[in-house]
N, C-alpha and C positions, 0 to 999 in steps of 0.2 A: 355517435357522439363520443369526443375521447371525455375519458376521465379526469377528472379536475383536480388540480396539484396545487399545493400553498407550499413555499418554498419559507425555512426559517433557518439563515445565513444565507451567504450569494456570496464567497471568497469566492477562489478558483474553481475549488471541485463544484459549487454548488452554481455557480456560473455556466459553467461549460454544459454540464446535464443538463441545465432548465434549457439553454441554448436548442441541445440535442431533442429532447422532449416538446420542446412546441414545433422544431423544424419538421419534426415526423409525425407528429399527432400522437406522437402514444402516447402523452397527457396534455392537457389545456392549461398552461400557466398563468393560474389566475392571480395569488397575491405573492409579493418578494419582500420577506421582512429582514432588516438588518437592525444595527444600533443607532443609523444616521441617515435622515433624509437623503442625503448624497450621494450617501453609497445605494443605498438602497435603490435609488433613480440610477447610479450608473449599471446595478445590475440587471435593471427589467431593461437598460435600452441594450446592454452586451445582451440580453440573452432575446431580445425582439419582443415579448409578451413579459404582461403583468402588470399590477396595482405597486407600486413603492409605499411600502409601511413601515413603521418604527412601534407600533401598539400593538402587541399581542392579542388583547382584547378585540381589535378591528379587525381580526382576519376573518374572513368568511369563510362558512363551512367548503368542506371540502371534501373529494374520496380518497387523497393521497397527500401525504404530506412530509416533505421530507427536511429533515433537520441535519444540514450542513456545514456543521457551527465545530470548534473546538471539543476537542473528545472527552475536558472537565467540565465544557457549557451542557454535555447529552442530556444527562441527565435534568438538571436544573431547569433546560428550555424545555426539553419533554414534562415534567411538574408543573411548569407554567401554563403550557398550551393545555395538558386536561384537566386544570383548574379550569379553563378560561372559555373553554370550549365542551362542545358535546360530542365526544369521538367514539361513540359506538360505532362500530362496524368497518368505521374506515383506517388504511393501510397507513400506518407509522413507519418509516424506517428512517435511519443515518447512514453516513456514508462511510465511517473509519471502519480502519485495518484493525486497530488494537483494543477496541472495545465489542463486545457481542451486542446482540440482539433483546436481550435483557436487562440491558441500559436503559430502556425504554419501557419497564415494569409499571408507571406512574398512567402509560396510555394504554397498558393492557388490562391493565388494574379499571380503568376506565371504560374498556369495552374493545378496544383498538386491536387488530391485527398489524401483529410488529414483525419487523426483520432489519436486518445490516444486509447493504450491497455493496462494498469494496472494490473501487476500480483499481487497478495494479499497475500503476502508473505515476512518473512523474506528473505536474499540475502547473509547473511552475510557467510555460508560458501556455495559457489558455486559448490563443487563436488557433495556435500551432494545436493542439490535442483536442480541440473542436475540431477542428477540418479533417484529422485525421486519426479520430477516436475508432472507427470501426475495429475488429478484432480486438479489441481492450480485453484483458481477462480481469472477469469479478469475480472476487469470494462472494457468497452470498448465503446467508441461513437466515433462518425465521419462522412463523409461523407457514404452517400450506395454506393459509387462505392468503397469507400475505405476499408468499412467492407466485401464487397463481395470479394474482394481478403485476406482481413488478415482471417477473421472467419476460412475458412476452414483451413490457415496454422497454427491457433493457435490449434485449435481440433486437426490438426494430430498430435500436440505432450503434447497433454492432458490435454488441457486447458477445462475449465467450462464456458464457456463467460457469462457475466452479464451485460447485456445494463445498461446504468447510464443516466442521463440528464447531459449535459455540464454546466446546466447553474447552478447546485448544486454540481458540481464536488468539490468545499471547502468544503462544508456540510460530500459529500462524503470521501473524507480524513479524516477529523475528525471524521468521525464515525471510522476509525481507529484507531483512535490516543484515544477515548474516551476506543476501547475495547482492546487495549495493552497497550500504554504507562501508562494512567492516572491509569489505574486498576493497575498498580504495586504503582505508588505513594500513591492511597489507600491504597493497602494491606501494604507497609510500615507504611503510619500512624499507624494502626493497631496491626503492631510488635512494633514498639518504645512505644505504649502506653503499650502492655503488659509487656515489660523493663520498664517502667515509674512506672510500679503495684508491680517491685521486680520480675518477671519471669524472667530467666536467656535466653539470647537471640537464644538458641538450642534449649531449652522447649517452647520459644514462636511463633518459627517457627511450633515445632506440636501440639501446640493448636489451629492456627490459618488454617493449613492445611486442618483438616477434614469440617471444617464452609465454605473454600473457594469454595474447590473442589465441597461439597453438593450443594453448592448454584448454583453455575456453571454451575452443571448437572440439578440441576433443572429449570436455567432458561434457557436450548436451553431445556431443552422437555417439557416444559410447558408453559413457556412464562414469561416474568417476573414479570407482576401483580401475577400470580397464584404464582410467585418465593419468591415476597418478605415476610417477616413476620419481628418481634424485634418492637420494643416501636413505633416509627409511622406507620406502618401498624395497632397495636393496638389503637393509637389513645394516645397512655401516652405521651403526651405534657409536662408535668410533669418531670418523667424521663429525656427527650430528654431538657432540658434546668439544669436541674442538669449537664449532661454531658457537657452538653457546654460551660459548667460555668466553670465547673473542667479543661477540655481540655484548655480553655482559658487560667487560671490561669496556667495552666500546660505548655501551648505552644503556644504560640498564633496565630501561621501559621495554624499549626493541630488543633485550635476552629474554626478557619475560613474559611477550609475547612469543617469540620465538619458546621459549618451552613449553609455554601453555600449548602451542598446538601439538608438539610430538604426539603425547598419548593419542589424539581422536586421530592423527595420520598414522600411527603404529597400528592403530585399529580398523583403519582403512586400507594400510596393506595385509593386513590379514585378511580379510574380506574378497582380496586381490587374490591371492593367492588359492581361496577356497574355491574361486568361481574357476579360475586357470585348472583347478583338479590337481 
């Protein structure tokens, strides 16, 4: 018999898992609570299994329970459900990036084995990263009793698990947010500077493409000291404060990004340098 799962949200992320978890058995999707009958009906028919609830109080007991909900609701829905319920013994977890496992103190406090599983991935179109979730890598920490139940239901449906420390789980996010979001705000700075040179904004999309791309590949297979090169890796101090000057004058959000990063890349060609011998 698989294990029984009450689902509390059903957005994307918690859509797609409940999907994955009743299509594999490694849980039985019994109740799917949101804010609105609606919703809550459109998530039990995306995901094939479940009860549509909107009462906290109506969920039936459960061995697994996961709260899918906004990362300032973790908390407050976790308070609710072990007011409202008897969670001795069974596994509590949430799904965010930026909050640990100790979000969830109110069901541990209660008896519950807690953990955070973190898929590392976009969510935005749900059909598409259901069909083709296998390999996902999770962070994941929490209690052992609570990892000995979710690890194996996250592997049956193709998870990668990658233990985290809880107590660096901001750090952890931000390494996200350092290797998606920010990377596009550079590579914008980047296009508006070569519009700023006179390139026509379609021409400076493909001069910028093949530098990205190159770089990219070379820093997951080699590493990014070996990756970096341009004026500080060289050491032209020189250069690199002409630019700054210009960018300044030019923009002065995109100079001070632009300086902001010399020092950690002055410190990355050092780095460079140590490993070269």
């Amino acid at each position: 018999m698989s294990p029984v799962l009450n689902l509390a949200g059903a957005g994307h992320v918690g859509r797609v898992l409940g999907r994955l978890f009743a299509a594999s058995r490694a849980f039985a999707v019994q109740d799917v609570l949101t804010r609105s009958h609606d919703s809550a009906q459109a998530a039990a028919a995306f995901i094939g299994a479940g009860r549509a609830c909107i009462d906290p109080a109506a969920l039936r007991p459960a061995q697994a329970w996961m709260l899918a909900v906004n990362d300032d609701q973790i908390a407050p829905v976790c308070a609710a459900l072990a007011q409202a319920h008897d969670l001795r013994g069974a596994v509590v977890f949430h799904c965010s990036g930026a909050k640990a496992s100790d979000e969830l103190a109110p069901a541990r406090d209660a008896g519950a084995l807690v953990a955070s599983v973190h898929p590392v991935r976009s969510f935005a179109d749900p059909e598409a990263v259901a069909r083709d979730f296998a390999g996902t890598f999770c962070g994941i920490e929490g209690d052992a009793g609570a990892l000995a139940l979710l690890g194996p239901a996250f592997e049956a449906i193709g998870a990668r698990l990658v233990p985290i420390d809880p107590a660096a789980k901001t750090v952890y996010h931000a390494a996200a947010v350092f290797a998606s979001n920010y990377l596009v705000t550079v590579l914008d700075a980047a296009l508006r500077a070569y519009v700023a040179a006179g390139v026509p904004e379609d021409v400076a999309r493909e001069l910028a493409r093949p530098l990205a791309t190159e770089t990219l590949a070379n820093v997951f297979r080699l590493g990014p000291a070996a990756a970096l090169s341009g004026p500080v890796a060289r050491g032209d101090f020189a250069t690199v404060a002409r630019q700054q000057q210009a960018l300044g004058h030019w923009d002065a959000p995109t100079g001070s990004l632009y300086e902001a990063l010399v020092a950690p890349t002055a410190d990355l060609a050092r780095r460079k340098r140590e490993q070269q011998g």
